[in-house]
N, C-alpha and C positions, 0 to 999 in steps of 0.2 A: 494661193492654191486652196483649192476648196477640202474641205477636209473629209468627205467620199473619193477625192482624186487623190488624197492622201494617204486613204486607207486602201485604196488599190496595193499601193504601194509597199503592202505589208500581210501578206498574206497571214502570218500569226494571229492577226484581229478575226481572221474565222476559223481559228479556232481556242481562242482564249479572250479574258478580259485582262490582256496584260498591264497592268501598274506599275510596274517594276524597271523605268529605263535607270533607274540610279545604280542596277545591277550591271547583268550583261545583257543588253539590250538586243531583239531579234535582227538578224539583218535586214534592212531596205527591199526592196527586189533590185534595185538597180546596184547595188554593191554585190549579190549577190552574182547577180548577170553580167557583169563587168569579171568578177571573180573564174566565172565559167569560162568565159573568151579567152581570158589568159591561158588556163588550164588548158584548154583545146588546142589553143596557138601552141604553146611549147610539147603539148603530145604531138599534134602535125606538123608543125614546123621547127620547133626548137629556137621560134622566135628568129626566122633568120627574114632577117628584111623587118621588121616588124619593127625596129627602136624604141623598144619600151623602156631605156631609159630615159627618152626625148619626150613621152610620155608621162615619168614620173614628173620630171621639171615641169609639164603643164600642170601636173595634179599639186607640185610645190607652191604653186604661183596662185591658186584654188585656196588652198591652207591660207596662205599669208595675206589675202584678201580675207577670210574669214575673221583672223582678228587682229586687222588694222595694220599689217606688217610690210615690209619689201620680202622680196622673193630671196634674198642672198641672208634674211636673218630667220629663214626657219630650215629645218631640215627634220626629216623623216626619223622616230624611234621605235624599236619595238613596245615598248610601255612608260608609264608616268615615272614610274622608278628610276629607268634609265636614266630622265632627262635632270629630274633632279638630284641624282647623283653626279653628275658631269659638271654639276654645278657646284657641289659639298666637295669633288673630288680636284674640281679643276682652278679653282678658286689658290692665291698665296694667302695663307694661313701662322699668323703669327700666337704663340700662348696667351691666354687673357683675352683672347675674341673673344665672341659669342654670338648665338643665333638667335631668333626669335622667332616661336611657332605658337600656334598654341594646343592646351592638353586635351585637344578632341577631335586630331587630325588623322587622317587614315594612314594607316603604320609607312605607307610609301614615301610622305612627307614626315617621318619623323624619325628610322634608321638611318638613312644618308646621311644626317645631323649629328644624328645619337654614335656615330662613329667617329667622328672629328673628337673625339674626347680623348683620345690615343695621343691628338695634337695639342693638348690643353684646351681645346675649344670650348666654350658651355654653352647652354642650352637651356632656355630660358620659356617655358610654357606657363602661356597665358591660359587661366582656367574660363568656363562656359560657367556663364550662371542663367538659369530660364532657359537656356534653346541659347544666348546668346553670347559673342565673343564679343565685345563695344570694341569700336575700333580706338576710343580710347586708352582700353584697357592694353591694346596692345603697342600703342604708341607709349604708351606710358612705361615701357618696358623696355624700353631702346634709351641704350646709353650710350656714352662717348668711346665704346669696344665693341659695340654693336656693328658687324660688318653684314648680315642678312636678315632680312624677315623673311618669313615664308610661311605664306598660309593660302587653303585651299578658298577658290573664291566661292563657292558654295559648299557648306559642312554636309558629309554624308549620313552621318548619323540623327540630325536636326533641320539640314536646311536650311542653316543659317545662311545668308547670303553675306560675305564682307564687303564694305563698301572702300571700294578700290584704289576710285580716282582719292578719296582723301587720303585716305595711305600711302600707295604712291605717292601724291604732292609731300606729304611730312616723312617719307626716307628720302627724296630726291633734295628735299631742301637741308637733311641731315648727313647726307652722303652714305644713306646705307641704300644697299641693293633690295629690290623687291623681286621675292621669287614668287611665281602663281603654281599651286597645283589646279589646273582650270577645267578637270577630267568630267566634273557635276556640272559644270556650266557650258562647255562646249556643245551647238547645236541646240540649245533650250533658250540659254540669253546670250545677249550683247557682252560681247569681249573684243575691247579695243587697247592694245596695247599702250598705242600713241598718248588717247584721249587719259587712260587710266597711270603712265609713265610707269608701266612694269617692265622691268631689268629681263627675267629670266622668267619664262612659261611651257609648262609639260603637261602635257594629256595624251592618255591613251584613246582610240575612236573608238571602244567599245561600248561605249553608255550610251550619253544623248545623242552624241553621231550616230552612231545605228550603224559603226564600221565593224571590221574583223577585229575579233581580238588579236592582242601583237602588234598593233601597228596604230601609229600616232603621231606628234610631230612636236618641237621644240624650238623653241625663241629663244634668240640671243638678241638683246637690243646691237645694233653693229657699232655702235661707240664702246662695247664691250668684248669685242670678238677679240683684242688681243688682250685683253687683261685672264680672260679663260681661257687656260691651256686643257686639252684633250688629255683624256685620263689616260689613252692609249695611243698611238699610232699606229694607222691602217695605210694601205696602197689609196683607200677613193678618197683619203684625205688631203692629198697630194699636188702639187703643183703638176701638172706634164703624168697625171696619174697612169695614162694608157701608154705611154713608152717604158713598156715593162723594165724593159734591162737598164736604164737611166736610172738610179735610186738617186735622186733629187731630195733630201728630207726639208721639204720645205711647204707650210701648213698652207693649203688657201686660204684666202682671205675673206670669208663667207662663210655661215653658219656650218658651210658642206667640211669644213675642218673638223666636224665631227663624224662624219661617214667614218665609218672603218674600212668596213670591204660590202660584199654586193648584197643589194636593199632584196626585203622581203616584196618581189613585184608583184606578188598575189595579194597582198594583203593590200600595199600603195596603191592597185588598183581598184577594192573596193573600199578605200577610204574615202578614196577622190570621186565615185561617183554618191559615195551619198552628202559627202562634202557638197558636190553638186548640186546636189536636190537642197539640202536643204539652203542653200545661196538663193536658189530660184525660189523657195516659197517666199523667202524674207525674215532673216532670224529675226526681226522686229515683231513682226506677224505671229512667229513662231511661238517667243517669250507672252505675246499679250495673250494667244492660245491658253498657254501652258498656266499661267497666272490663273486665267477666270475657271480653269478645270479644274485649281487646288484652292480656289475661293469656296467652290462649289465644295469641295471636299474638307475644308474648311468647318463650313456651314453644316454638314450633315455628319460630322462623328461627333459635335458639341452636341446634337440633338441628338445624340443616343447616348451621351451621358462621359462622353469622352475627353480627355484633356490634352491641349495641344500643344507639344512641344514645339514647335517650330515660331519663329515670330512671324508674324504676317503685317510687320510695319513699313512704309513702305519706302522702297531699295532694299529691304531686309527676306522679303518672300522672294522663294525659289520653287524652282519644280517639283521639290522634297517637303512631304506633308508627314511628322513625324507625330503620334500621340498614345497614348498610354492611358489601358484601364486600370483601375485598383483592385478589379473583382474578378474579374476572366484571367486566363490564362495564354499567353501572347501568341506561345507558339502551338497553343491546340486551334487557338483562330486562325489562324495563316494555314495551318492544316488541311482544316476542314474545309474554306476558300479554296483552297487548290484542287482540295482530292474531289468536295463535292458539285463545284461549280464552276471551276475553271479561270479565276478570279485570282491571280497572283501578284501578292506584293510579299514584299521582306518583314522580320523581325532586326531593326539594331541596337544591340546598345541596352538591351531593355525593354526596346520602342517598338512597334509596327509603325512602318514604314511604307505610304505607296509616293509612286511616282511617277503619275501620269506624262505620256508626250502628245503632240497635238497630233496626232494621230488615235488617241482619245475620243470619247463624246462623251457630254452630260449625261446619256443614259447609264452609262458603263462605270461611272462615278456614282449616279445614284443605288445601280447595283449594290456595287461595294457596303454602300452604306445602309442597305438597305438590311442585308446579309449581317453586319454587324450584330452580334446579341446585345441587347439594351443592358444599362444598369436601372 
């Protein structure tokens, strides 16, 4: 997809130089116009004839093609939280476990954890040195009571990207579970469950998907679906769910043992069509986009005297170009970029923060950089 037939697709781009999908990213138009259809259908019709739950299992079947899955191990959440709590929650839990995260995750990957402490659990954070977590450092962390890792596969405050598939392979060979929070890397790069042998993954579609906020989707690998019990029991969880008056308690056999009761279908439905979209550009396409616009961005805050936290070695660069002045003021820059130009990225951490998606161009990058006050 050419990336003027990308930017159609985004009406935001005239009127801003957005950088910011690491935030909450603007909607697609096609998730948007998906979202309207619903809306309309249930004011005129109330959805009757319409099977939009026949429709969410196609947008299911969308997801779990996106990153490498079957259709029976993903199922729909409202947020990243959710999913890895279902995980912290659903998990048998003996004293002297512990987890492994590390100490520069977004608090969603790191209360779910931080409450197993009630169970004796602990919790174990790996620190960032430079921008970076070495996947060393966090292998190196895991001991013979180590029952999870869990860490975000691109960091949001750095951009660190973690490298997956070697992780995965040394918990899969250690018998500990690997959990993804994958909410920075979903719709930017490649997320393959299979290839990376990740246990457990949660993202919301509000970032690089370019979905509604609230709505998202979660992996259970299916050789784990009965060792994860549901934190709660709902009716959509159900064997024979729609014979109301049968109370059957008895869980499917498929990720949908986590349904509770009835799915947000405004939201499943603009997840799935920018889901869509970005399947049709080609996340491969998408990722080499997104790379050569924080190369670029790279390139031009070093020459205005800037220092970059993020690593850019390579499997380690992500969509997130993180870096820091010693002389200016972070968040008077981020200000003035918005108030007086229309040029939005984030402060985190300390850091300024942009995060171009390939619906981007090199012009709108050089902007940025250009706007920078020098040191």
């Amino acid at each position: 997809m050419h990336v003027n037939q990308l930017r159609e697709l985004f009406p935001i781009t005239q009127n801003y130089n957005f950088l910011n999908a690491a935030a909450v990213t603007p909607l697609s138009r096609p998730a948007s116009e998906a979202v309207c259809r619903y809306v309309k259908e249930m004011c005129e019709h109330a959805g009757i004839g319409a099977d939009l739950y026949r429709n969410a299992e196609r947008i299911r079947s969308l997801a779990a093609r996106l990153i490498g899955a079957t259709t029976d191990e993903v199922v729909f959440v409202k947020n990243t939280t959710e999913g890895v709590g279902w995980v912290a929650g659903g998990l048998p839990w003996q004293a002297g476990d512990n987890v492994v995260i590390t100490a520069v995750e977004f608090p969603a990957n790191v209360y779910p954890w931080m409450g197993l402490g009630r169970q004796g659990v602990g919790l174990r954070m790996v620190k960032e040195f430079d921008g970076r977590v070495p996947v060393d450092d966090v292998m190196a962390a895991i001991d013979e009571r180590t029952r999870v890792v869990s860490v975000s596969a691109v960091q949001y405050a750095s951009g660190f990207r973690m490298d997956l598939p070697r992780l995965g392979q040394a918990c899969r060979e250690r018998g500990v579970f690997l959990c993804v929070d994958a909410i920075q890397a979903l719709g930017a790069l490649p997320i393959d469950v299979q290839a990376m042998q990740i246990d457990f993954l949660s993202a919301d579609g509000h970032k690089w998907l370019c979905g509604p906020e609230g709505c998202g989707i979660f992996y259970c690998r299916r050789e784990l679906l009965e060792k994860l019990t549901p934190v709660f029991a709902g009716w959509l969880c159900m064997e024979d769910a729609l014979d109301f008056g049968n109370y059957r308690f008895e869980y499917l056999r498929s990720a949908r043992k986590f349904d509770t009761g009835s799915y947000n279908l405004a939201g499943i439905c603009g997840l799935g069509a920018s889901i869509e979209m970005w399947l049709e550009a080609g996340i491969d396409a998408v990722a080499q986009r997104v790379l050569a616009l924080t190369d670029r961005l790279v390139e031009g805050v070093k020459a205005k005297g800037y220092r970059v936290v993020s690593s850019r070695l390579p499997g380690e660069a992500s969509g997130i170009v993180a870096f820091v002045s010693d002389r200016h003021d972070h968040e008077a820059i981020r200000k003035r970029l918005h108030e007086e130009h229309r040029v939005i990225i984030a402060c985190r951490e300390g850091r300024l923060r942009a995060s171009p998606h390939a619906y981007n161009t090199p012009e709108e990058i050089d902007q940025l950089t250009d706007l920078l006050p020098g040191h």
